[in-house]
N, C-alpha and C positions, 0 to 999 in steps of 0.2 A: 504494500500500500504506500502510495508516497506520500510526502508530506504534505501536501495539498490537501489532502483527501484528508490528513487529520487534524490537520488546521482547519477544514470546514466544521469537522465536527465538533471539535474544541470551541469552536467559536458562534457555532449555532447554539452549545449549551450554557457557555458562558456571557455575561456583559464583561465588554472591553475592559474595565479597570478590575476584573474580578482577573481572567484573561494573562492581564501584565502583571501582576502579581505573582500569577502561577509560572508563567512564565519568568521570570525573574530568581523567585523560590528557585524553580531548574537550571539557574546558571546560562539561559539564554542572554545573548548582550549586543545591543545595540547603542548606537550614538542619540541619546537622546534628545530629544527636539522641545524648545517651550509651547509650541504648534502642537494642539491635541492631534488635529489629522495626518500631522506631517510623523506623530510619533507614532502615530497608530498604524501609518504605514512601513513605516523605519523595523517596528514591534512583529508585524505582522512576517515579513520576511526575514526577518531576525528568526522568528520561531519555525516559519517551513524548511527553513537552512537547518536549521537545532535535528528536527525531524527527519529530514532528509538524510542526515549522518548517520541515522541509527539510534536517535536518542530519544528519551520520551520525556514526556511534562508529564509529571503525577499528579493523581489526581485523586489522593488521600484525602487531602483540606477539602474536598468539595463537599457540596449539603448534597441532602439525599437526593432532590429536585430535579440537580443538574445531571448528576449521575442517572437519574430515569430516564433525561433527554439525551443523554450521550447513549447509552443503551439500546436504546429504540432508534436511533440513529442509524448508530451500528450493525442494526438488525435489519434497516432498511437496505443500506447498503449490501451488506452481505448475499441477501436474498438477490436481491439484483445481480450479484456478481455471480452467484449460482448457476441464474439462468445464461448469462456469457458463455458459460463453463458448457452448457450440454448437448449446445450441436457440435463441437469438438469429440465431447467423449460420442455423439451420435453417430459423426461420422465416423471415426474409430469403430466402432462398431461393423457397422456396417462393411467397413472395409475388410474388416478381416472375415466377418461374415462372407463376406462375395469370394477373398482368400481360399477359405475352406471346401467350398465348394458345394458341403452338405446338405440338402433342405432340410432336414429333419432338425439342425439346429435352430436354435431360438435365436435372433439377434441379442436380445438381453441378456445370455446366458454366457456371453459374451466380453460384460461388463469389467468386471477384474483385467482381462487380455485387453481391454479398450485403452485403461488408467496405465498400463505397462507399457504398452506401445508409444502413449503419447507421451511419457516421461524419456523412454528412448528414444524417439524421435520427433515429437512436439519442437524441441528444442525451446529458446528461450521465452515463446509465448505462455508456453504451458506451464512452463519449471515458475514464470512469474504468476501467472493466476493460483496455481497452488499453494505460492509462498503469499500471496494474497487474502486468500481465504484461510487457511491457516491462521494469517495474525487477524484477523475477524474473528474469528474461533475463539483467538486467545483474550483479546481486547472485552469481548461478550463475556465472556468467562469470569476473566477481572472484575470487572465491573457489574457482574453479577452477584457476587459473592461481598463486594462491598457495599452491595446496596443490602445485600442480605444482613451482613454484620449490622449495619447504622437501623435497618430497621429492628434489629434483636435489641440494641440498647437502649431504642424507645420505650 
């Protein structure tokens, strides 16, 4: 996922000065500006850069609120990325389908040998939607599990 992508999110869940804070907290760093828009531009790509590296903004400090909209976010996005994913694994399918020559197979039955092929020869479309979905996976996960804890301490 790049950093773009989680800077939307971050930032659809956040207001800006909640945002620069968190930001900040994570050692992102920019030239700051006395111009709110000019900072908030300065901030904003300061943090896709942060992201972009490998790095994350945490998001411990946040109220439970924000964390339900980054969640759902999250899950938006995912889902969508899923369905990117299935006329790939479809046509894998199928191709190895046509491959075997069998009728009596199922294309479906197929599915495992679909996910092997396109890792083997997908090359780097694939290798990146996997590593894509994967940190959705993991992102949902997190932040599942945080919203769980904040709301056990209510």
């Amino acid at each position: 996922m790049t950093g773009s992508q989680e800077y939307e999110v971050l930032s659809g869940a956040n207001s800006r000065d909640s945002l620069i804070e968190h930001a900040k907290r994570n050692g992102v760093k920019w030239e700051e500006h006395p111009h709110e828009g000019v900072n908030w531009m300065r901030a904003s790509r300061a943090m896709v850069r942060h992201l972009n590296s490998g790095k994350q903004i945490d998001t411990d400090d946040m109220n439970p609120e924000t964390i339900k909209v980054m969640l759902d976010h999250y899950k938006v996005i995912r889902d969508h990325h899923k369905k990117t994913m299935v006329p790939h694994v479809r046509s894998a399918m199928y191709k190895l389908y046509s491959e075997k020559g069998d009728p009596s197979l199922n294309p479906t039955d197929l599915i495992n040998e679909a996910h092997a092929h396109l890792r083997e020869n997908g090359g780097r479309v694939w290798a990146e939607k996997v590593s894509t979905l994967s940190h959705l996976n993991n992102q949902i996960s997190k932040l599942s599990e945080k919203l769980a804890k904040t709301k056990s301490q209510m």
